[in-house]
C-alpha positions as CSV (number, residue, x, y, z in Angstrom):
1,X,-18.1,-124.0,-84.2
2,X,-15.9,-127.1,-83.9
3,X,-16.5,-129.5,-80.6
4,X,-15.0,-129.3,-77.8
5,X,-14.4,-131.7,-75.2
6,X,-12.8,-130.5,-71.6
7,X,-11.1,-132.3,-68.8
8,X,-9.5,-131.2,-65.9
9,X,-6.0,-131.4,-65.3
10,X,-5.3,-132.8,-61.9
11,X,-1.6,-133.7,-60.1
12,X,-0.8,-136.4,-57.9
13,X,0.5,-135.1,-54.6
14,X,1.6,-137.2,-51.4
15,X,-0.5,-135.0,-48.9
16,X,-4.3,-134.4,-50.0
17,X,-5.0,-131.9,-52.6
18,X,-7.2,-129.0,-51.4
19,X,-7.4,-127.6,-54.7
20,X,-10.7,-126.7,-56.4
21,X,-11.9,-126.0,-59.6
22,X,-11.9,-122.5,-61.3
23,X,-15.5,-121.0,-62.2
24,X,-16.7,-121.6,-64.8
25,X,-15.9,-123.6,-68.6
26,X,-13.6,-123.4,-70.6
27,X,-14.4,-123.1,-74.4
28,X,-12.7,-122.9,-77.4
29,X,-14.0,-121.5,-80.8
30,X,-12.2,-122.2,-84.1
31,X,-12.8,-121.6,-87.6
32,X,-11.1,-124.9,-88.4
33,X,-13.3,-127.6,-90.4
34,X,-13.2,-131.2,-89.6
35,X,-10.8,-132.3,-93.0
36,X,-7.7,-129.5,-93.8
37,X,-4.7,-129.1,-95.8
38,X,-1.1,-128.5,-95.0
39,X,-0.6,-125.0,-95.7
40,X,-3.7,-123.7,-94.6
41,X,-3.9,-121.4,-91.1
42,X,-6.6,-121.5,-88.8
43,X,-7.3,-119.3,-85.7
44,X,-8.1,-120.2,-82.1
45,X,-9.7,-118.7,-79.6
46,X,-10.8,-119.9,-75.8
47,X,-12.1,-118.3,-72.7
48,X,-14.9,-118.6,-69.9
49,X,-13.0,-119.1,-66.9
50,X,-12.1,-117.0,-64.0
51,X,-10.4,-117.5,-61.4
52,X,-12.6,-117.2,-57.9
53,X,-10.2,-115.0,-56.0
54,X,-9.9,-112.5,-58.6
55,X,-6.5,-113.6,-59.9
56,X,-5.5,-113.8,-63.3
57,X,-6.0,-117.0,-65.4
58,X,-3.6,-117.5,-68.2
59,X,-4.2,-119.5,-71.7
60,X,-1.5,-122.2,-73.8
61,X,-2.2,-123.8,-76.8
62,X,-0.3,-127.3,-77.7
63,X,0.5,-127.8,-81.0
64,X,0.3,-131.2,-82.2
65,X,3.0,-133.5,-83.5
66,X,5.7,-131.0,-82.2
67,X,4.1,-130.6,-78.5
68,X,5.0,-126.6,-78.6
69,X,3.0,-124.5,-76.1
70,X,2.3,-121.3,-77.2
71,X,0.9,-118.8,-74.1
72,X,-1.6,-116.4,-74.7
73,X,-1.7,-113.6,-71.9
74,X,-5.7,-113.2,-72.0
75,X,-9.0,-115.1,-73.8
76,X,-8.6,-111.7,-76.2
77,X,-5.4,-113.0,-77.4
78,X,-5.7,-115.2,-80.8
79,X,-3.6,-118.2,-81.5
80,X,-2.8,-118.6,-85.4
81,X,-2.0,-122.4,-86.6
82,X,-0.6,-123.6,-89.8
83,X,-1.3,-127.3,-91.0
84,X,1.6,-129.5,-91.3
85,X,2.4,-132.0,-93.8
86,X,1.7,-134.6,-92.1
87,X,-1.4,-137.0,-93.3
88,X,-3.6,-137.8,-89.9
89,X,-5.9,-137.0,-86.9
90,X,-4.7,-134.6,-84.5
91,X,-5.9,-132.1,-82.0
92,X,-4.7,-128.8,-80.5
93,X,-5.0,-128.8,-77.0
94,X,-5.7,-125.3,-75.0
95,X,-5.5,-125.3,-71.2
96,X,-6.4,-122.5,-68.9
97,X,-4.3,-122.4,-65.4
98,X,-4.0,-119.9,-62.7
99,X,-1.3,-117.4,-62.9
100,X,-1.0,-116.5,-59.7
101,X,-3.2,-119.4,-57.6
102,X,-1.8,-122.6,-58.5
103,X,-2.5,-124.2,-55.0
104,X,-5.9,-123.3,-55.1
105,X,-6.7,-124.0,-58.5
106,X,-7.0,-126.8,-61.0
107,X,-5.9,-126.7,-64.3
108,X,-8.6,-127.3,-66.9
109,X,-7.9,-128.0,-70.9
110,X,-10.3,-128.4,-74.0
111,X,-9.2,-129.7,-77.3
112,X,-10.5,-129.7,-81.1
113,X,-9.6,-132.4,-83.5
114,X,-9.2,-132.4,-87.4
115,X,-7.9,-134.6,-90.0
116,X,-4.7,-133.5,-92.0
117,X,-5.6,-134.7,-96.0
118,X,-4.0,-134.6,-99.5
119,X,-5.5,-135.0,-103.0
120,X,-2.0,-135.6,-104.5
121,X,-3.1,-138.2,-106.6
122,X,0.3,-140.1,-106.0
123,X,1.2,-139.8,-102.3
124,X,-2.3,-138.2,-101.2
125,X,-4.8,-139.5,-98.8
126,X,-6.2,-142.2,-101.2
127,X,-3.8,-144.6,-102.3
128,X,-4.0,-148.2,-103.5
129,X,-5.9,-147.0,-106.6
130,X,-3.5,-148.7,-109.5
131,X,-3.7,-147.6,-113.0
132,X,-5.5,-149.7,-115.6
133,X,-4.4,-150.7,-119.1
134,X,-5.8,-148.3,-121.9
135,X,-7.1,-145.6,-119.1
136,X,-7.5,-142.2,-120.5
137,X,-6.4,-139.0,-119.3
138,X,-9.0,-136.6,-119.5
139,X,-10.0,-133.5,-117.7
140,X,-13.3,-131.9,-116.7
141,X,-14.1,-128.2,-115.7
142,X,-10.4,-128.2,-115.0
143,X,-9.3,-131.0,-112.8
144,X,-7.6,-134.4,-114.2
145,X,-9.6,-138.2,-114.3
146,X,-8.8,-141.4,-115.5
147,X,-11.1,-142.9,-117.3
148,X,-12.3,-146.6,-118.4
149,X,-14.0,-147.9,-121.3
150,X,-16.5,-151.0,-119.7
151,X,-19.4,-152.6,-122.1
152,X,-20.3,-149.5,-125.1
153,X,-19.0,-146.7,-122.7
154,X,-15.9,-144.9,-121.1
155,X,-16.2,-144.1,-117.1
156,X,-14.7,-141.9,-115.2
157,X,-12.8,-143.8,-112.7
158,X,-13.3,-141.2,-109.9
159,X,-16.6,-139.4,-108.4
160,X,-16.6,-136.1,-110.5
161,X,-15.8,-133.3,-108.3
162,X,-16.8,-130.2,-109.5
163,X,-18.8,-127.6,-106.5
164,X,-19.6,-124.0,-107.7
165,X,-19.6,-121.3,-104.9
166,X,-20.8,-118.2,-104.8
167,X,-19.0,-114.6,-104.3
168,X,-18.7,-115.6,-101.1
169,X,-17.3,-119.0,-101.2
170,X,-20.5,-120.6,-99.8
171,X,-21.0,-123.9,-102.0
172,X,-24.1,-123.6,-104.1
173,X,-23.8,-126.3,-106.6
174,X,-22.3,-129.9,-105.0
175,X,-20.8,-130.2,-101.5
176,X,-18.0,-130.8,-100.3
177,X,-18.1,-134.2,-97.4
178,X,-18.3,-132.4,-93.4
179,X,-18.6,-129.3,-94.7
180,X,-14.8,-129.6,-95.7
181,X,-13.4,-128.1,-99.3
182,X,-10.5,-130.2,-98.4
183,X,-12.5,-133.4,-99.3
184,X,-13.9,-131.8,-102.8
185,X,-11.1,-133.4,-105.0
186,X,-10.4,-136.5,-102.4
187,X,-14.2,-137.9,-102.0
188,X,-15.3,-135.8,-105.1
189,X,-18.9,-133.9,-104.7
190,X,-21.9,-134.6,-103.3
191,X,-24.6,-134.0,-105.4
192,X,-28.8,-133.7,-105.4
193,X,-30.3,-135.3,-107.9
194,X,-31.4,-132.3,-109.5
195,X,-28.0,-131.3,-109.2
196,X,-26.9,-134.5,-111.0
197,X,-28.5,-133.8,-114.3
198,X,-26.3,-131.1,-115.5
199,X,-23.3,-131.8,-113.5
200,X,-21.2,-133.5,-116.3
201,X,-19.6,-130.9,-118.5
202,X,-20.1,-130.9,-122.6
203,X,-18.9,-134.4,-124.4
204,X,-20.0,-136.4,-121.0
205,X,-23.7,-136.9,-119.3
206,X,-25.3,-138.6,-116.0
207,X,-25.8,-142.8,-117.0
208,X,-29.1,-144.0,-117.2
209,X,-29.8,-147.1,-115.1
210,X,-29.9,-149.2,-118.9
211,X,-26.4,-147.9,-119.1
212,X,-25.1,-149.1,-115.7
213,X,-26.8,-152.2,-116.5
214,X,-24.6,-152.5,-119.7
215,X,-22.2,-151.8,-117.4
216,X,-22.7,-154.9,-114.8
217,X,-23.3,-157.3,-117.9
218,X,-19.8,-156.3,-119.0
219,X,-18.4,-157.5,-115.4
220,X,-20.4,-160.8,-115.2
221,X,-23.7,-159.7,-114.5
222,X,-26.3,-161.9,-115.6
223,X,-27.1,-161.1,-119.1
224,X,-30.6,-161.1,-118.3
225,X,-30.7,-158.5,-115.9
226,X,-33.2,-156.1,-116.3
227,X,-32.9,-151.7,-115.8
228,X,-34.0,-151.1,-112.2
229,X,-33.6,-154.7,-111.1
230,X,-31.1,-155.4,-108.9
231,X,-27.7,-157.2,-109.9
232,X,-26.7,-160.1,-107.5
233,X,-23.7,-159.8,-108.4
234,X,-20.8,-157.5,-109.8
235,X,-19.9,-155.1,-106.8
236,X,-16.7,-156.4,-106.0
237,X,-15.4,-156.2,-109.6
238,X,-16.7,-152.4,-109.2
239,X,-14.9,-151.5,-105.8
240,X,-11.1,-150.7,-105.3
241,X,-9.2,-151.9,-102.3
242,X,-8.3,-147.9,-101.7
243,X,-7.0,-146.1,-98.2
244,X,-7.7,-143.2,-97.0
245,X,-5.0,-141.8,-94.8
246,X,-3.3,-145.2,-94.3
247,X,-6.5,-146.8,-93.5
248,X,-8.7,-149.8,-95.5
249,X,-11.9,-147.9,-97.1
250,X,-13.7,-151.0,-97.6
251,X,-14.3,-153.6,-95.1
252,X,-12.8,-157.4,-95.4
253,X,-16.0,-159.8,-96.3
254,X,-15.4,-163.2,-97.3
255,X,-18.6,-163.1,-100.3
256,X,-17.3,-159.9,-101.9
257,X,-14.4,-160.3,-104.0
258,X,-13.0,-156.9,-104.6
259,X,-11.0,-156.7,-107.6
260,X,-11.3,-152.8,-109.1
261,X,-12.3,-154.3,-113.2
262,X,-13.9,-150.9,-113.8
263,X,-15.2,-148.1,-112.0
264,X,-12.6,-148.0,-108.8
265,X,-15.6,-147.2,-106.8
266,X,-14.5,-146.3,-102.8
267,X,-17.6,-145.9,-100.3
268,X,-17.8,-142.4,-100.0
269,X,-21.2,-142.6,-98.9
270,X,-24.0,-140.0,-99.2
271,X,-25.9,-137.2,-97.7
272,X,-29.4,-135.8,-96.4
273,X,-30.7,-132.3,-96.5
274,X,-32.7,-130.5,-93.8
275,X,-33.2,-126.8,-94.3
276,X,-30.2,-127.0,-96.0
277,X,-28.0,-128.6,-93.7
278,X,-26.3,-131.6,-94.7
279,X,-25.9,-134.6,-92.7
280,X,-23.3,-137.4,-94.0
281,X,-23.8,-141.2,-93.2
282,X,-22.3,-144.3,-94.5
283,X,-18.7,-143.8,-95.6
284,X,-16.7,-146.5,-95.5
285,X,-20.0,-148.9,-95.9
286,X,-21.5,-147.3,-99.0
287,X,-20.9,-146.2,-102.6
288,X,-23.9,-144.5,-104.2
289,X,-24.3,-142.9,-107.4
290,X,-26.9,-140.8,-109.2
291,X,-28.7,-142.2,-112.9
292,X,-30.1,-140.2,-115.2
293,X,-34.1,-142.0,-113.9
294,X,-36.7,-141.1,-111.7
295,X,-39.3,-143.4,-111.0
296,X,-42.5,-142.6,-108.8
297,X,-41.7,-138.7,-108.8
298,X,-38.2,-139.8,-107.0
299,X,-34.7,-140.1,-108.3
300,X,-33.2,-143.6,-109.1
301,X,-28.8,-144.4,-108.0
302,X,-27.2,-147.6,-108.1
303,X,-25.9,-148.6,-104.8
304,X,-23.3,-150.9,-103.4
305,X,-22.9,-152.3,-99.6
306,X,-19.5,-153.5,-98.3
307,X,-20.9,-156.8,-97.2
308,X,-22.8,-157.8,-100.4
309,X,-21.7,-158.6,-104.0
310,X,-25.2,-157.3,-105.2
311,X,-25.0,-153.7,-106.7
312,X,-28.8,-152.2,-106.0
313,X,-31.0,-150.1,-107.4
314,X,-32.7,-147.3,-105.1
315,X,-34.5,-143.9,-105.3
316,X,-34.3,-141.4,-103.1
317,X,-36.4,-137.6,-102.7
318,X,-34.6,-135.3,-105.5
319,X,-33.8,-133.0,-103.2
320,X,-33.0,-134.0,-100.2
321,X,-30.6,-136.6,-100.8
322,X,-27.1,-136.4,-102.0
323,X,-24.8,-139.3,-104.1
324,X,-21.9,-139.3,-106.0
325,X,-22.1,-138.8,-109.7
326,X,-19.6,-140.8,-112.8
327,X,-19.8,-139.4,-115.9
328,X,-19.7,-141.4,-119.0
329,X,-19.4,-140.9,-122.7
């Protein structure tokens, strides 16, 4: 159920108000995930307050951007919204008033707020990604990349993307970020590490850690760095100086030097797993992404922090813990 937060709607009278406050909350219940697309339609509902004398209490949902007020006649009643084109945060407001009392009853609204997002890849909600010299067009399991050749390898210059759901749409293979299939193609997948070994499709595979350490030589790494040793340096020719709805993905800091050489990496952080549920942390701050290693039982991902030039060298619990995947060939 999306969150709610309520507030009570109160007018500013000369003489004193001897209103009160209806009985009990108001909720509102939605189907609507936390990241959406224009197009889409999403149903609200709200209820749980009565009026104490017995009078009827009347529902309105504001739409956002336009400010249109749409009046239910009962909590039974189901308001339909369809998702502008308009990249952004917004929220669609209900409020439940007193048909018949108004001067003996407050007001009281709720609201639920969502992000508007596209994966146009020219006018979508990443931008700032420019195109590099000799990039290849390719496509895996039906979706378009660009992809760079760095040191003895080509790199997909976005986090694959592929999910696989089940007959019921439930996502059974990769995740989509919040929950939200409108991130799947914008952040790309989230994936286990088990997941990670046969995510690339036929021609491409998962990088070892010897391979992304070809990589970080290739982009000025010392030459005698070592696989699962940690480059000091090499993150900012890694990173891209994206946006994600008009807003600057990675953080200004004076030591990293972000200048998107190879791998147009944006910090779409990563995931843990409890009992299935997954809990995201660290976008805008991190960029993590799955080898082909395990070391100690546990599998190994190259890391990169906004405020360090230094690309590390991790492991996490195989399946627990969800990164982004590139594929190379």
């Amino acid at each position: 159920m999306a969150a709610v937060l309520v507030a009570v709607m109160v007018s500013c009278k000369e003489k004193e108000d001897e209103r009160t406050s209806m009985d009990g909350a108001l909720y509102m219940d939605s189907n609507i995930p936390e990241y959406v697309i224009a197009g889409e339609s999403y149903s609200f509902k709200a209820g749980g307050v009565t009026a104490p004398d017995g009078t009827a209490v009347g529902y309105y949902f504001t739409r956002p951007i336009t400010s249109v007020k749409d009046t239910l006649k009962s909590e039974k009643d189901t308001f339909v919204y369809e998702i502008p084109d308009t990249l952004g945060t917004f929220s669609v407001t209900c409020t439940a008033y007193p048909v018949e009392s108004s001067d003996k009853y407050y007001s009281s609204s709720a609201y639920i707020t969502f992000t508007i997002v596209s994966d146009d890849p020219v006018n979508g909600s990443i931008t700032n990604i420019a195109e590099h010299p000799g990039d290849e067009n390719v496509e895996l399991d039906g979706r378009p990349y660009k992809a760079s050749a760095a040191g003895s390898l080509t790199w997909l210059r976005s986090n694959l993307c592929t999910i696989r759901r089940d007959s019921s749409n439930k996502e059974i293979f990769g995740h989509s970020f919040q929950n939200s299939p409108a991130m799947q193609n914008i952040l790309g997948a989230y994936y286990t590490w088990e997941e990670a070994q046969t995510a690339c499709p036929d021609g491409w595979h998962l990088p070892s850690d010897a391979e992304w350490v070809d990589l970080l030589k290739s982009v000025g790494a010392p030459q005698d760095l070592q696989p699962f040793q940690d480059s000091p340096s090499g993150a900012g020719k890694l990173m891209v100086k994206a946006c994600f709805n008009g807003s600057v993905m990675w953080d200004y800091y004076r030591n990293v030097n972000i200048q998107d050489a190879v791998l147009s990496a944006i910090p779409a952080g990563y995931a843990t797993i409890n009992d299935g549920v997954y809990r995201f942390s660290g976008m805008k701050e991190y960029a993590m992404f799955w080898t082909s290693d395990e070391r100690d039982g546990m599998g190994v991902y190259r890391y990169i922090f906004e405020q360090n030039d230094n690309v590390y060298v991790a492991s996490a619990d195989k399946r627990t813990f969800a990164a982004s995947v590139r594929c190379v060939k």
